[in-house]
KEFI-618605 format. One record per residue (C-alpha): residue number from 0; residue in one letter; x, y, z. Coordinates in steps of 0.001 Angstrom, whole numbers. Layout:
N
@resi: NUM; resn: a; x: X; y: Y; z: Z
...
// end
This chain:
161
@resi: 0; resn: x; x: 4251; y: -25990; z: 7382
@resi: 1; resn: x; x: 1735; y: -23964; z: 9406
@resi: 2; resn: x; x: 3971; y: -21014; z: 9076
@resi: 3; resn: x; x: 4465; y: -21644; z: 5692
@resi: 4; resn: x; x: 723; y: -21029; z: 5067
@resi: 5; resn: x; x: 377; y: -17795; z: 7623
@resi: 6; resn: x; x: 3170; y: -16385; z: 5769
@resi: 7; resn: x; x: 1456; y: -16417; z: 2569
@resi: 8; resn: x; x: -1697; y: -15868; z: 3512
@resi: 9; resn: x; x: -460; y: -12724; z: 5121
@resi: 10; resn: x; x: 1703; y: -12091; z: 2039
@resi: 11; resn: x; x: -1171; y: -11934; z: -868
@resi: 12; resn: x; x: -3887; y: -10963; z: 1869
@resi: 13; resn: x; x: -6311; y: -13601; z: -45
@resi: 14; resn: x; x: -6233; y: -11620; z: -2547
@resi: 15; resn: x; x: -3060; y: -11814; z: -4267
@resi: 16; resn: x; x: -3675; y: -14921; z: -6196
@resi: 17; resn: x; x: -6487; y: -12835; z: -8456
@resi: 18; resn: x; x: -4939; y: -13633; z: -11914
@resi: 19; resn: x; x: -5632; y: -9404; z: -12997
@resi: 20; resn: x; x: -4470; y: -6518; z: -11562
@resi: 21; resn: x; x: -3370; y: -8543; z: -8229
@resi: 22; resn: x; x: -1646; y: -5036; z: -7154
@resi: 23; resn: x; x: -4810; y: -3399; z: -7604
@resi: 24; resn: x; x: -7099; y: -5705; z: -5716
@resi: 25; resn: x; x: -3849; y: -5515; z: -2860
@resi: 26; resn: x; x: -4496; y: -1662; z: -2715
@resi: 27; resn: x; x: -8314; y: -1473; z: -3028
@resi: 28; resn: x; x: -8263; y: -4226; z: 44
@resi: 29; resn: x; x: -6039; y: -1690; z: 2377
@resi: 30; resn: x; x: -8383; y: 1213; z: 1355
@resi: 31; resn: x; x: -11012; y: -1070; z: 2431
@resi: 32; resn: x; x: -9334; y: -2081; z: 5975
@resi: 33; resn: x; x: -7741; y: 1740; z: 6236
@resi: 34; resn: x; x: -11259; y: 3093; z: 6272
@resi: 35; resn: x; x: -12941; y: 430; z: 8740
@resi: 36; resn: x; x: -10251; y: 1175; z: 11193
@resi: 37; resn: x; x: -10682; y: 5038; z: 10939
@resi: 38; resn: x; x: -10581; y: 7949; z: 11774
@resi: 39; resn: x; x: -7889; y: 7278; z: 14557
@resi: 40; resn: x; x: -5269; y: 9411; z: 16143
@resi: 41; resn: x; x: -2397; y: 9326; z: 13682
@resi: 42; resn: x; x: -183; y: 7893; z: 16518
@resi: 43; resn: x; x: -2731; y: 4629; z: 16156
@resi: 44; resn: x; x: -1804; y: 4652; z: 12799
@resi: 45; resn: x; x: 1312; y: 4690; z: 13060
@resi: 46; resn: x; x: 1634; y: 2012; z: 15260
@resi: 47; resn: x; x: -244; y: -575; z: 12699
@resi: 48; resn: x; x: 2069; y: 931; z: 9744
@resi: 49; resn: x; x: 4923; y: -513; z: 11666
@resi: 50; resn: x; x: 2977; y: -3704; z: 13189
@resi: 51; resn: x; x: 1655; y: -4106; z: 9027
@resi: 52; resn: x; x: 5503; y: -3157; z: 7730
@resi: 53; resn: x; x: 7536; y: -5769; z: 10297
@resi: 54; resn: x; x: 4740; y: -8528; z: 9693
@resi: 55; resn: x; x: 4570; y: -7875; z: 5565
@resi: 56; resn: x; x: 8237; y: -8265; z: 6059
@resi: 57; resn: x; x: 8636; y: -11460; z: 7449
@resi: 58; resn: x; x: 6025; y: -12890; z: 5619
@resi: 59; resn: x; x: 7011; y: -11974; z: 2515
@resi: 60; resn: x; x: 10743; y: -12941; z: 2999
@resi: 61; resn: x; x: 9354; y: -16118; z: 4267
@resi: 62; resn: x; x: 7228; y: -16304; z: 963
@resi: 63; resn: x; x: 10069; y: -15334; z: -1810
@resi: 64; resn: x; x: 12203; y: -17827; z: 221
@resi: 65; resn: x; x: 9613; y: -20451; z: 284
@resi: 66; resn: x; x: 8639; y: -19662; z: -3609
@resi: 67; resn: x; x: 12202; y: -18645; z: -4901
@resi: 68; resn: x; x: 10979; y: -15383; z: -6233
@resi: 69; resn: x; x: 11732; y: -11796; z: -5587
@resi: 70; resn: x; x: 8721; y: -9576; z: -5647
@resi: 71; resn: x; x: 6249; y: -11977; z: -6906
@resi: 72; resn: x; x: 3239; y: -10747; z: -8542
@resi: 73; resn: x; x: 1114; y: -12634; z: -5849
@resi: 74; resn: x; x: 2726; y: -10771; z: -2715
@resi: 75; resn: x; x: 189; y: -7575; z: -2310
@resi: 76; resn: x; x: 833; y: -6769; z: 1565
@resi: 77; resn: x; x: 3561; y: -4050; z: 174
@resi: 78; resn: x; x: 519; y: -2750; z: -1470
@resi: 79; resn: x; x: -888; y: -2471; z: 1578
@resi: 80; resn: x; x: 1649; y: -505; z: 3215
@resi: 81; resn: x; x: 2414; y: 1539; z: 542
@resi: 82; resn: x; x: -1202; y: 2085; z: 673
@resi: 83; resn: x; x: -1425; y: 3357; z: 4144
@resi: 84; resn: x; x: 1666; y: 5655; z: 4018
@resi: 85; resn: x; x: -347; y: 7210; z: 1393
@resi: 86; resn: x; x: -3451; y: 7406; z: 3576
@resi: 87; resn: x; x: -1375; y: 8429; z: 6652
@resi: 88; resn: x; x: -3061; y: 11220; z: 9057
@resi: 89; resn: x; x: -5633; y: 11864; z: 5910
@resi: 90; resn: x; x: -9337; y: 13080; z: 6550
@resi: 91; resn: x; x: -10962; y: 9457; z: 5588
@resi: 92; resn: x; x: -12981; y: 10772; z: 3159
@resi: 93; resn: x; x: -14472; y: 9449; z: -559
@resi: 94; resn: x; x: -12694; y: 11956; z: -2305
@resi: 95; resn: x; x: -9168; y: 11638; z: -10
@resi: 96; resn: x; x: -9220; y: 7708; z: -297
@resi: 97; resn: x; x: -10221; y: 7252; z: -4004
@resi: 98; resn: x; x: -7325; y: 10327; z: -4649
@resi: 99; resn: x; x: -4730; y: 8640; z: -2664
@resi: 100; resn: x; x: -5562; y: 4977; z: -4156
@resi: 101; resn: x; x: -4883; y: 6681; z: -7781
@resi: 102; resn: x; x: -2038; y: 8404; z: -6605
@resi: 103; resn: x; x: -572; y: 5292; z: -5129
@resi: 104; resn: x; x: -958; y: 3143; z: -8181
@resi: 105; resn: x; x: -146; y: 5723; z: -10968
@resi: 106; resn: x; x: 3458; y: 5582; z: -8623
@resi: 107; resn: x; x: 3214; y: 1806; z: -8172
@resi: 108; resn: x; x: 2960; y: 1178; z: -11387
@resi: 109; resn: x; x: 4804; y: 3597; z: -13283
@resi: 110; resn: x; x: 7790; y: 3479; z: -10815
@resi: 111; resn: x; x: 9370; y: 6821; z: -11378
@resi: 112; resn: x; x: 12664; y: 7544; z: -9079
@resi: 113; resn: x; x: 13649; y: 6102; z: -6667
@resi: 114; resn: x; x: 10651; y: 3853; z: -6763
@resi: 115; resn: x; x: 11654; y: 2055; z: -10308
@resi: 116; resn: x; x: 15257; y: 2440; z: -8288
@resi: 117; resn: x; x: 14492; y: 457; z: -5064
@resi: 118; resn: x; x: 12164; y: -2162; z: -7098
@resi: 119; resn: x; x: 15529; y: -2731; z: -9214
@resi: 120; resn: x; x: 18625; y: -2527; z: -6795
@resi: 121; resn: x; x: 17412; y: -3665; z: -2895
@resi: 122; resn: x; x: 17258; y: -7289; z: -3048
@resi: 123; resn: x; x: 14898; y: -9679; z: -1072
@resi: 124; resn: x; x: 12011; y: -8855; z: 1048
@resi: 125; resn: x; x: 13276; y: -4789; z: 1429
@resi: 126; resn: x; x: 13196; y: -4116; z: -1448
@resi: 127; resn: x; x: 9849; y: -5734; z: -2579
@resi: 128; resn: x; x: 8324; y: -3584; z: 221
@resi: 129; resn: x; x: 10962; y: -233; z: -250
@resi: 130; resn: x; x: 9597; y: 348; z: -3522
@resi: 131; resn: x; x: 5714; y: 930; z: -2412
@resi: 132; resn: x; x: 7277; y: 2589; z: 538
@resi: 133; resn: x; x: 8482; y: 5106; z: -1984
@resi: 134; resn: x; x: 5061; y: 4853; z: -3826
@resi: 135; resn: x; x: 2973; y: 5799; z: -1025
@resi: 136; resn: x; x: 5549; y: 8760; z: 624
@resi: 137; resn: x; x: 5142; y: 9967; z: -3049
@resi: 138; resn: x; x: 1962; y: 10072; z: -2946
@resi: 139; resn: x; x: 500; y: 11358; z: 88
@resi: 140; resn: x; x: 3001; y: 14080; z: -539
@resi: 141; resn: x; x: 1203; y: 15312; z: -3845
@resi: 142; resn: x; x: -2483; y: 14238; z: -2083
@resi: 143; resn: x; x: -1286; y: 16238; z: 1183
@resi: 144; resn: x; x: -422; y: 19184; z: -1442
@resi: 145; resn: x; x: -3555; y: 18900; z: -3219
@resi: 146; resn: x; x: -6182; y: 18588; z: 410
@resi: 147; resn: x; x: -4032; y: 21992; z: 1585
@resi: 148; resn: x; x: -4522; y: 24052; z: -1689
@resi: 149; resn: x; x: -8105; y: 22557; z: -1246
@resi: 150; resn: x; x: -8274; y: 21124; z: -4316
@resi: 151; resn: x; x: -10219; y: 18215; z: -3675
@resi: 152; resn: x; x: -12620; y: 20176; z: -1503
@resi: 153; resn: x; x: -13766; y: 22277; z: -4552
@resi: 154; resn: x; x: -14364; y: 18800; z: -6315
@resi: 155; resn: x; x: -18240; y: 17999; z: -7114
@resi: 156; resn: x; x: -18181; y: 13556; z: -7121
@resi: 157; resn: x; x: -21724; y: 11901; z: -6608
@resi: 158; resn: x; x: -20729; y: 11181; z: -2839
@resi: 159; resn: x; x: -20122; y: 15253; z: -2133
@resi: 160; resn: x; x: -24163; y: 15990; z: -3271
// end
C-alpha cells in the first residue's frame, strides 16, 4: 500500500492529476526543479538523469500496473526526464529554459519519428518514458544548434534588458 502511494506520487509529481495540460504542468515542474538545482557540472546532472530515469521507471511501471493503463495521461515524471535531456549541460538561462521547454513540448506533443514510433510500439513503462526520451534528445539537439549559431543570444525578451 505505502508503495503503492510513493509510486504514484513519484509518477504524476503532484502534479499530474491537473485535469489540463497535465504534460505541460509535468514539464514546467522539471524546468522549475532543473533550475533550483543549477548550474552544476554536467557529470551531476547526469547522475540525477539516471537516478530521475530508473526511479520514473519503476514508479511508473508500478503505476500502469497498479492502474491498468499504458501511458496514462496522469504519469508526468517522463516529462520530467524528457525535460532534463533537453536541458542537459545548457547555460540555465531565461531564454535557454523557456526555448528548451517549447522545444520539448512542440516534440512531446506532436510526436514526429521515432517519438510518435516509441509512444506506439514499446510497450509498458519503456516505452511511456522512450518516447520523451526521444522528445528531449530532439530537442536539445535543435536548442544546442540554435545557443551555437547564437541565436538566442541575439534575442531581446524582457529578462535580457
Amino acid at each position: 500500500m505505502i508503495l503503492r502511494f510513493y509510486a504514484a506520487a513519484f509518477a504524476t509529481l503532484g502534479v499530474g492529476k491537473i485535469p489540463k495540460a497535465p504534460g505541460t504542468f509535468g514539464s514546467a515542474l522539471a524546468v522549475f526543479i532543473w533550475w533550483q538545482l543549477s548550474p552544476q557540472p554536467w557529470q551531476k546532472e547526469l547522475v540525477w538523469l539516471l537516478l530521475a530515469f530508473i526511479f520514473g521507471f519503476i514508479a511508473t511501471q508500478l503505476y500502469e500496473k497498479n492502474n491498468h493503463k499504458h501511458d496514462p495521461k496522469e504519469v508526468v515524471v517522463d516529462e520530467l526526464i524528457g525535460m532534463w535531456i533537453a536541458l542537459f549541460a545548457v547555460p540555465p538561462t531565461m531564454t535557454n529554459m523557456l526555448f528548451a521547454f517549447l522545444l520539448f513540448r512542440l516534440f512531446d506533443i506532436w510526436k514526429p519519428f521515432p517519438v510518435g514510433w516509441l509512444d506506439r510500439k514499446v510497450p509498458g513503462a519503456l516505452g511511456t518514458i522512450l518516447d520523451d526520451v526521444a522528445a528531449g534528445l530532439i530537442a536539445r539537439f535543435l536548442l544546442q544548434l540554435l545557443i551555437m549559431m547564437e541565436v538566442l543570444a541575439t534575442m531581446e525578451f524582457p529578462w535580457n534588458l
